[in-house]
C-alpha positions in Angstrom: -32.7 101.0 11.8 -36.2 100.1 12.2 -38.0 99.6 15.1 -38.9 96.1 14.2 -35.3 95.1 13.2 -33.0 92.8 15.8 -30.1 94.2 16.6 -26.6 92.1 15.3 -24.3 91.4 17.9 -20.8 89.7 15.9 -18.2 88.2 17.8 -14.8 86.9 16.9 -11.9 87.7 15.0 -10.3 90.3 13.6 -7.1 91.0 11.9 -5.2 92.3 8.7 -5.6 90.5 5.4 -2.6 90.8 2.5 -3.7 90.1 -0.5 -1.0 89.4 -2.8 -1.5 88.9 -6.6 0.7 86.2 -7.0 -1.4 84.9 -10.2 -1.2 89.1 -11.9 2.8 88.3 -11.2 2.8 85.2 -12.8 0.5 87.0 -15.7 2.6 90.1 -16.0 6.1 88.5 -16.0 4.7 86.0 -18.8 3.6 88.9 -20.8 7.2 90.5 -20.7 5.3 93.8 -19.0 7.6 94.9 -16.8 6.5 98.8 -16.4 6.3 100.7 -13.6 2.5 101.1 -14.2 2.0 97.7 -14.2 4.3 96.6 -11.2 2.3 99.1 -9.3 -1.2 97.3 -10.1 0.5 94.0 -8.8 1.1 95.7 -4.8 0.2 94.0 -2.0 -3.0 95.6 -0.5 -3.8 95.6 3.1 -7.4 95.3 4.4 -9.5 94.3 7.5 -9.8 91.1 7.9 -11.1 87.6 10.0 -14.1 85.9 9.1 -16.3 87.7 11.7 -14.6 90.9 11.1 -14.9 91.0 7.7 -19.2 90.0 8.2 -19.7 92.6 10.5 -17.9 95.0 7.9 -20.0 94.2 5.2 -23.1 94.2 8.0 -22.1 98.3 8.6 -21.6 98.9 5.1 -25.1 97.5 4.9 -26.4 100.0 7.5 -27.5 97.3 10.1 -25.8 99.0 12.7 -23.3 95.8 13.9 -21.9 95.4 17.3 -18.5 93.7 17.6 -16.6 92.6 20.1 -13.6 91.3 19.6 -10.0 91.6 21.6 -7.6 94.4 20.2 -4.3 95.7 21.1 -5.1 99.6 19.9 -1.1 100.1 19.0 -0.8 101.3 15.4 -1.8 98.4 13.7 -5.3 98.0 16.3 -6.0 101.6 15.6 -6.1 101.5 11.5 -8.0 98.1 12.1 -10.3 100.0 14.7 -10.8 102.8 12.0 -11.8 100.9 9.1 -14.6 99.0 11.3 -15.8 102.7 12.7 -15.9 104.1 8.8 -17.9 101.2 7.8 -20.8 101.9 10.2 -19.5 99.3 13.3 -19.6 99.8 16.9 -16.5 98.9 18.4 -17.4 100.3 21.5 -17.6 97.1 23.3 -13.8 95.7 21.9 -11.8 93.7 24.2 -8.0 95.1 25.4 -5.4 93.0 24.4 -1.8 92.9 25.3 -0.6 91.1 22.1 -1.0 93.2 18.6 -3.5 91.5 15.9 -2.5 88.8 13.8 -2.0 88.4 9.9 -3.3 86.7 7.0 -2.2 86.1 3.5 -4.7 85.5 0.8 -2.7 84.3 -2.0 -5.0 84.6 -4.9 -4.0 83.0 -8.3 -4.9 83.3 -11.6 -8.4 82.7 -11.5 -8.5 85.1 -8.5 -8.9 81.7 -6.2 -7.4 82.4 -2.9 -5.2 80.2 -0.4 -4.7 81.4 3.1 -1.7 81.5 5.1 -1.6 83.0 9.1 1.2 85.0 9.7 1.6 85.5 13.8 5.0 87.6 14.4 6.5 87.3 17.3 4.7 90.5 18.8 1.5 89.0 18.0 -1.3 86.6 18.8 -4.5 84.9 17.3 -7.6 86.2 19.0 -7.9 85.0 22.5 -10.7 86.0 24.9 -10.7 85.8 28.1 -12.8 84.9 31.0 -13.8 88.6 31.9 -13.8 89.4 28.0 -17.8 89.5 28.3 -17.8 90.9 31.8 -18.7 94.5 30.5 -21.4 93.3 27.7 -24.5 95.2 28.8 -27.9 93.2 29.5 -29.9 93.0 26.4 -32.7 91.4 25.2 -33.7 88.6 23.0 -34.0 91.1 20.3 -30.4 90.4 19.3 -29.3 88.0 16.9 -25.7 86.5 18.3 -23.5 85.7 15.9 -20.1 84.2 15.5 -17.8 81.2 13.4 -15.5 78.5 13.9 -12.5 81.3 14.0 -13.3 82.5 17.5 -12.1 78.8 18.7 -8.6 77.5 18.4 -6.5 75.7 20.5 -6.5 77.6 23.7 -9.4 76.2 26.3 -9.6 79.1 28.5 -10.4 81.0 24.7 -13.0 78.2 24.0 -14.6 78.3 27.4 -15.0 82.3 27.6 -16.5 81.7 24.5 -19.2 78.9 25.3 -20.0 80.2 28.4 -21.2 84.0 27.2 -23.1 82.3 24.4 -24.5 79.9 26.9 -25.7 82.5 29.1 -27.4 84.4 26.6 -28.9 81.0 24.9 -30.9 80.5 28.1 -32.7 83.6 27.8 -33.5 83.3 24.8 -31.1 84.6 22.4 -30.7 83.7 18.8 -27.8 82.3 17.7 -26.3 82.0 14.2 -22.9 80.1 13.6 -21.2 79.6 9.9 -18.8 76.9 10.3 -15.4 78.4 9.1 -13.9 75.8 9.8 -10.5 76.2 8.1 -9.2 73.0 9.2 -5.4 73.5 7.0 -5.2 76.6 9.3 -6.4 75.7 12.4 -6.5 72.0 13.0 -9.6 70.7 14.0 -8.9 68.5 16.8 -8.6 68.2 20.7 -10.1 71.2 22.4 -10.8 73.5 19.1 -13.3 70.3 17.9 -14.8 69.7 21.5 -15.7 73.6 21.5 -17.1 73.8 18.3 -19.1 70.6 18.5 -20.7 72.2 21.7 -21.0 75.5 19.4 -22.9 73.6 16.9 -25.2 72.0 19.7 -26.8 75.1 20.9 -26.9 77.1 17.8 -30.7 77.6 15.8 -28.9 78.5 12.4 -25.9 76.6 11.0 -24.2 77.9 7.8 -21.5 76.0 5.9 -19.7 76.1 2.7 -18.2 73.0 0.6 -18.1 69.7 0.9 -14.4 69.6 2.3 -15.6 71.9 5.2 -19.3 69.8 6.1 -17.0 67.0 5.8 -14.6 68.0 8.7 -17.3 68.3 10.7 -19.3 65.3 10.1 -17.3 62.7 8.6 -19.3 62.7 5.8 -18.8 63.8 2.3 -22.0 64.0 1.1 -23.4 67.2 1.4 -27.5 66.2 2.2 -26.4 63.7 4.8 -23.9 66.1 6.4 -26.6 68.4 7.1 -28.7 66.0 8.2 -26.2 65.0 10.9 -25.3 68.5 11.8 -29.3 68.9 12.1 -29.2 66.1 13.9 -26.5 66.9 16.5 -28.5 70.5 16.9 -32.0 68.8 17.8 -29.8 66.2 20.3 -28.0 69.3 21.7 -25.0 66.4 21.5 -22.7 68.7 19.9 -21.1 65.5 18.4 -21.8 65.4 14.9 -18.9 63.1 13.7 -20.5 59.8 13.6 -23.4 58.9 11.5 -24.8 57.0 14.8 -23.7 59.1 17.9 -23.5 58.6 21.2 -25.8 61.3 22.7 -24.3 64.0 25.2 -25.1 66.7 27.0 -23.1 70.1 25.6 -19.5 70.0 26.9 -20.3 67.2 29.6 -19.8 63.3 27.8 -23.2 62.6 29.6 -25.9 60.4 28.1 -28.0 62.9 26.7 -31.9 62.2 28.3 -33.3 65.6 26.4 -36.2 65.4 24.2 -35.2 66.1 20.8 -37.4 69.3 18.9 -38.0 70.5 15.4 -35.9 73.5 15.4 -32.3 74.3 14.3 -31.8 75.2 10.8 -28.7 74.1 8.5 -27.4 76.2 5.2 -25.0 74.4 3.1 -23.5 76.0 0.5 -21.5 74.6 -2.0 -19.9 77.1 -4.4 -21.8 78.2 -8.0 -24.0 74.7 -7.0 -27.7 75.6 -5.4 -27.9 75.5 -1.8 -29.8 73.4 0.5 -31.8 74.5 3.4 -32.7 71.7 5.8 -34.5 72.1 8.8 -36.8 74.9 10.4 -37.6 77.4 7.8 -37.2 74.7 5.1 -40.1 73.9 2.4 -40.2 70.6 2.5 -38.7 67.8 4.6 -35.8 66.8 2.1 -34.8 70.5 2.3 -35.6 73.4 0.1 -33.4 74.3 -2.4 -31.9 77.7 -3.7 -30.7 78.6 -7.1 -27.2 80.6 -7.0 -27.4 83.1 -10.0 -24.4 82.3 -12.7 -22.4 85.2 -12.6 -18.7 85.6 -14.4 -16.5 85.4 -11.3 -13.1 87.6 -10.7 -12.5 86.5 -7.3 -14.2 84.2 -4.2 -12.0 86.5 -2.1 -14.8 88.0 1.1 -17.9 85.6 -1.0 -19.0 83.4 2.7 -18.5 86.4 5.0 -21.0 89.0 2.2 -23.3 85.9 2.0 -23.5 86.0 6.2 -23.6 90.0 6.4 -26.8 89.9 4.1 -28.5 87.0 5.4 -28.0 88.6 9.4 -29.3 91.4 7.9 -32.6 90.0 6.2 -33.1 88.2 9.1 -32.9 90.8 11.1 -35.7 92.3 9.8 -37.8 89.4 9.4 -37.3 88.4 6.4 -38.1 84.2 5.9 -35.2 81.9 5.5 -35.0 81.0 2.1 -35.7 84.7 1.1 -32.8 85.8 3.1 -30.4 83.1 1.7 -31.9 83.9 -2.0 -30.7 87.6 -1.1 -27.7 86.7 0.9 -26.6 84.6 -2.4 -27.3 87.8 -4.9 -25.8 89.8 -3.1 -22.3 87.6 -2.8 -22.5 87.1 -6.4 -23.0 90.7 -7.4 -18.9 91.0 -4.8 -17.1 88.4 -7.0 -18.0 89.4 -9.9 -16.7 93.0 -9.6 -13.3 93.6 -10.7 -12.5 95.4 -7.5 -14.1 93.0 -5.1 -15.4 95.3 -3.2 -18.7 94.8 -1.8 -21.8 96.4 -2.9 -23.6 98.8 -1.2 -27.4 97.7 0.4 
């Protein structure tokens, strides 16, 4: 790592992906192939998994030298996840204990190699919950660390949400930067009640906001337009509101419902992406004051499956080393587009 790099501090979930090949199934029953060579292509694979997880495994593989924390029961399951972070080049050395094993998701991918994701919590298991002392052994830093996390490390659980806001408001104040994608995943998690509250604070003291889709910036801001629903997430960041639902909010203070009497700044930065479309930069780092915008490269795709978290593992990384915004995103968006168009989707080495 170079001297002048930031270090990458990740923080949320982590837990075990199933991909099944329902579409191959469909495909290979169709076909009337029913050998034992092609049954065995049509297994279901197991791999790490969670949105922050699977950025900070793409960020090793990348040899930017992650740090995640994240709580973990090491029984067998914990171990192999534990493992397959270590191999890919992440320090798990600050992981939170957990007395409830790691959860599961199924990425149902169909014939077009589009996903749809299911949790699966057995009875022995939990989502990702921290707790208040969860950051209690985090060692003092400086602001040479980019902090960053997504919507998946909130949920319905306020003392979760709290442990949460608090660590990144403590290292917001001295000067930390912070770098939040969205993930909102609103048919898994709800977004309502305390998981919205926490992620609308979230979103009011982050400097860089990514986002993918119009169904997701929509969620967020009530809006289906994809410009305006940057502009109000921009918006909500400069307030420090952390209530970007309505087009005219009521200012507040983070976390409080008090009349906001801040001045409002230029910074924050919003990144909305919006599949093979180009993406739009608005804010600090931006061109112009409309936004700038980014080409995404046409590429043949095989599967989305991993596309948002490789896009955030490349653009922590550029960014790490100083590397402007829309250069990093440029490079964050090659780079996702070289993973799903490989027949494998594995990701590509740096």
């Amino acid at each position: 790592m170079a001297e002048r790099d930031m270090r990458i501090f990740c923080i949320g979930d982590l837990c075990c992906d199933l991909i099944i090949p329902y579409g191959k199934m469909k495909q290979m029953l169709a076909a009337g192939d029913i050998s034992k060579s092609s049954a065995s292509g049509v297994q279901v694979s197991m791999r790490c998994g969670g949105s922050v997880g699977n950025t900070a495994r793409a960020l090793g593989r990348l040899s930017a030298h992650p740090v995640f924390l994240t709580p973990l029961k090491e029984d067998e399951l914990g171990c192999w996840l534990k493992k397959q972070m270590e191999d890919a080049g992440v320090d798990m050395s600050l992981t939170v204990p957990s007395k409830r094993s790691n959860m599961y998701c199924a990425a149902v991918l169909d014939e077009s190699g589009e996903r749809t994701m299911f949790c699966f919590i057995p009875p022995w298991a939990d989502y990702p919950r921290f707790k208040q002392d969860s950051f209690s052994h985090v060692p003092a830093g400086n602001p040479q660390t980019l902090l960053f996390t997504s919507g998946m490390a909130f949920h319905d659980d306020m003392e979760n949400n709290e442990a949460v806001l608090r660590f990144f408001r403590r290292q917001k104040a001295q000067g930390y930067r912070i770098v939040f994608d969205l993930n909102v995943r609103a048919e898994s998690y709800g977004y309502e009640g305390v998981r919205r509250r926490a992620m609308e604070e979230m979103i009011s003291m982050s400097d860089i906001i990514l986002g993918s889709g119009a169904d997701e910036f929509s969620a967020v801001t009530g809006s289906r337009d994809l410009h305006r629903a940057a502009e109000l997430l921009l918006e909500a960041m400069r307030a420090g509101s952390g209530n970007a639902q309505s087009e005219c909010p009521e200012k507040t203070s983070p976390g409080t419902g008090q009349a906001d009497t801040g001045k409002r700044n230029d910074s924050g930065t919003v990144i909305a992406r919006n599949g093979g479309a180009p993406i739009l930069i608005l804010g600090e780092g931006a061109d112009f004051p409309d936004g700038t915008i980014v080409p995404v490269r046409a590429v043949k795709v095989v599967s989305t499956l991993g596309a948002g978290d490789a896009f955030d593992a490349m653009f922590l990384k550029q960014l790490s080393q100083g590397t402007l915004i829309p250069q990093a995103v440029q490079a964050a968006s090659d780079y996702a587009g070289e993973l799903i168009s490989r027949p494998d989707n594995a990701a590509p080495e740096d």
